[in-house]
C-alpha positions, 0 to 999 in steps of 0.5 A: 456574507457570514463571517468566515474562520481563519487558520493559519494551516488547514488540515484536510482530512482526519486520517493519519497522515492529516493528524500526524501533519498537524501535530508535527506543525505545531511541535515545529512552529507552536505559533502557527494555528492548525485546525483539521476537518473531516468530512465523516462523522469519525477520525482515524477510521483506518487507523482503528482497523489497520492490523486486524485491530492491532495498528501496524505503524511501521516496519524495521528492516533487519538486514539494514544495519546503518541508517544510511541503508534503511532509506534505500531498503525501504523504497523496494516495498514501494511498487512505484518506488518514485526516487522522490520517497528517498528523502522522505524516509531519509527524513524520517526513518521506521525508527523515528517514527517509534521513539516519538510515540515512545517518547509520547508514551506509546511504546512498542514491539517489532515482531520477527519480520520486522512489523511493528506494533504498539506493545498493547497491540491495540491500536487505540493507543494511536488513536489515543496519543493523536487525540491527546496530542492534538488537545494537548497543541490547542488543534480543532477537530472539526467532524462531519465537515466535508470540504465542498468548496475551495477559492483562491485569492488570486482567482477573486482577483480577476472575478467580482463574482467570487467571495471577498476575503475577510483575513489579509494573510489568508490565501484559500477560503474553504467552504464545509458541507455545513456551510461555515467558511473557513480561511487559511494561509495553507492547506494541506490534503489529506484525504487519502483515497476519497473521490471528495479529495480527488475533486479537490486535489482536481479543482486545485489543479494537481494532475491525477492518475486513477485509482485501482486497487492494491494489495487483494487476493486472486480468484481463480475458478479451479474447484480441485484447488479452492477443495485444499483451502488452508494449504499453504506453502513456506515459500514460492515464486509467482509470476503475472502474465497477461496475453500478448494481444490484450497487454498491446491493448494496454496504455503505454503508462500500464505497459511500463508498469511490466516489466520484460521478465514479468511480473514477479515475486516470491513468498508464502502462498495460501490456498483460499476458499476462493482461490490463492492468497499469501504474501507472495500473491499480495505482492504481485497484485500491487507491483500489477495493480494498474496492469491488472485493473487494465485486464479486468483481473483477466491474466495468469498466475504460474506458480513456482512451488520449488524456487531453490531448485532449477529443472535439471536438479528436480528431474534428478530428484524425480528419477531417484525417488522411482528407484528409491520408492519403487512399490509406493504410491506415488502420494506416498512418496514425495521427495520434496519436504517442503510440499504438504502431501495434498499439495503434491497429490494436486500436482500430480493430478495436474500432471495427469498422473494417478496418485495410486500409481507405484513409482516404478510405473510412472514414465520417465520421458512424458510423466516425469517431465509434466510433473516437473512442469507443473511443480515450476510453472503451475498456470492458474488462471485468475478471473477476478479479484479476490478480498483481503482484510488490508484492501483498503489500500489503493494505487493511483492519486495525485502525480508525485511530478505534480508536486514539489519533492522536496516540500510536497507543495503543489507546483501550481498552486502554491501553499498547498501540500499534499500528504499520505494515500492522496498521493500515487504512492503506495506500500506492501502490507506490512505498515509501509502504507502508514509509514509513507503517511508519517514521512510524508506528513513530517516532510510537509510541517517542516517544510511550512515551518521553514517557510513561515519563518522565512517569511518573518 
């Protein structure tokens, strides 16, 4: 049998939650031998593109004033929002995150809504310092070295037929589509959302719940609406609703995914040349995203333009506007400011009303009530799934009850942890997917730096 490699951690996977797992091990325990292996032919490839290039790394709350609030705050942007991230981000809050590529030479800015960036607002500068840091620890990058195989010294034990281990201290042994064989005390997967790292978290024993895509757009086969594409909306609310006899048909784990109100959120809205997009509809599409899949993208958008105000005072609002502008075209009068006039103008069609109708000519018992209709509770159907530049993001991964929560060390097969998107956890758009990798990453070095030194 050839000679095999020995570390003392593993690292697979070399995206961010796989280096910032490794260098945080060796700022944590400097003795122990780290190596990270990736089985394309780059690193960090998400890391390069994140932010359009410019690498949103985390997110600082502005309404969190004590620390002891942030952890909190932060798991509202976790649609899963397991409890077990509580600790996490207790550990290792937005702000640590920044003084420590301040401190590695990277500083940064936080624009008005809390997104964080390197102040080059390039996102080379954290490919750069990871790299650095890692050359600068002695941690091997081994590329284009896919993980094919994995044993486990317990199982060698009850079967001849496997590979004998040549290092007294090793626990897995790995073997690379290259054929090297590499063996290690500890693993830690971090192999975000490839089908390679399910297999290998499946063929180590962790439970798993399929991947569906998060965070996209809408499409919605409207030819009047994609016609306004461009037109956007400060703010709105949006609610998902999927028919009642095709929500039975849904598994009793997607049915929990619903809430008995529905699905809803609030925030800007894009029209799109293919249909709706925003802040508000990449909300809903990854609070809805297993609910979504399970309909083949097949539900209902209704959209809220006027959040703030309630029927009672719109149709009041609609029933002066007839007496104040009583010659005008309706599509030149609309009383509500925060509606763009082709927005308004496609509502009134909607409501089956002309826009060269004058005011004084519009009904008050059917017209006025349709339009308060559509301006609170437009139905846009969806038809499919729609692309957005951050879709790379996925829900579903390894069962966070399948993991230790403290260590996130699996539960049945000891010595191996689990970090970033590999996990059932996922974040808004916004750099809350990257700050689960850090916290996530920082929980798993301190945890096997704890136990190594225990252990001496």
């Amino acid at each position: 049998m050839a000679t095999s490699l020995y570390y003392d951690c593993l690292v697979v996977g070399g995206g961010a939650s796989g280096f910032f797992t490794a260098i945080r091990l060796k700022e944590e325990a400097p003795q122990l031998s780290v190596c990270i292996v990736e089985g394309q032919q780059s690193t960090l490839g998400k890391v390069k593109i994140s932010g359009g290039g410019r690498c949103n790394v985390t997110h600082i709350l502005p309404e969190t004033t004590e620390n002891s609030t942030i952890p909190k705050a932060l798991m509202g942007f976790y649609p899963r929002q397991y409890p077990q991230l509580l600790g996490h981000f207790i550990n290792w809050s937005p702000q640590q995150m920044l003084d420590w590529l301040e401190k590695h030479g990277v500083p940064t800015h936080v624009e008005k809504d809390g997104r964080a960036f390197p102040a080059s607002d390039d996102s080379g500068s954290i490919v750069h310092v990871f790299e650095s840091a890692c050359e600068a620890w002695g941690i091997p990058i081994r590329t284009g070295a896919r993980v094919t195989d994995v044993v486990e010294r317990s199982a060698t034990e009850a079967n001849p037929h496997l590979p004998t281990f040549q290092h007294a201290e090793a626990q897995f042994m790995l073997r690379l589509s290259n054929n090297t064989l590499i063996e290690a005390k500890t693993i830690v997967l971090a192999t975000g959302s490839s089908e390679s790292g399910y297999q290998l978290a499946e063929q180590l024993g962790l439970s798993l719940t399929p991947k569906v895509p998060s965070l996209f757009t809408f499409k919605i086969d409207d030819a009047e609406l994609v016609e306004l594409a461009g037109v956007s909306l400060p703010w709105v609310k949006g609610k998902l609703q999927f028919p009642k006899a095709l929500q039975e048909t849904f598994t009793k784990a997607v049915q929990k995914t619903i809430p008995k109100s529905g699905i809803v959120q609030e925030g800007a809205f894009l029209v799109t040349h293919w249909g709706v997009s925003g802040p508000v509809v990449l909300k809903l599409s990854a609070w809805g995203a297993f609910a979504l899949e399970a309909s083949q993208y097949q539900a209902t958008f209704l959209l809220d333009s006027l959040p703030s105000l309630n029927d009672e005072t719109i149709m009041t609002v609609l029933r002066d506007e007839r007496v104040a502008s009583a010659k005008k075209w309706i599509a030149n009068a609309c009383p509500f400011e925060a509606l763009p006039k082709r927005w308004w103008v496609y509502l009134l069609n909607k409501a089956g009303i002309d826009e060269f109708t004058p005011w004084q000519e519009v009904g008050e018992k059917r017209a006025i009530t349709q339009l308060c209709e559509v301006l609170k509770r437009l139905a846009l159907p969806i038809t499919g799934k729609g692309v957005f530049k951050e879709e790379f993001v996925t829900a579903g991964g390894v069962s966070l009850p399948s993991v230790n929560p403290n260590s996130l060390e699996a539960k049945t097969t000891a010595g191996c942890y689990v970090v970033g998107e590999l996990l059932n956890v996922d974040g808004l758009t916004g750099g809350f997917n990257f700050h689960h990798c850090w916290a996530s990453a920082n929980t798993v070095a301190c945890a096997i730096a704890v136990k190594e030194e225990s252990s001496l």
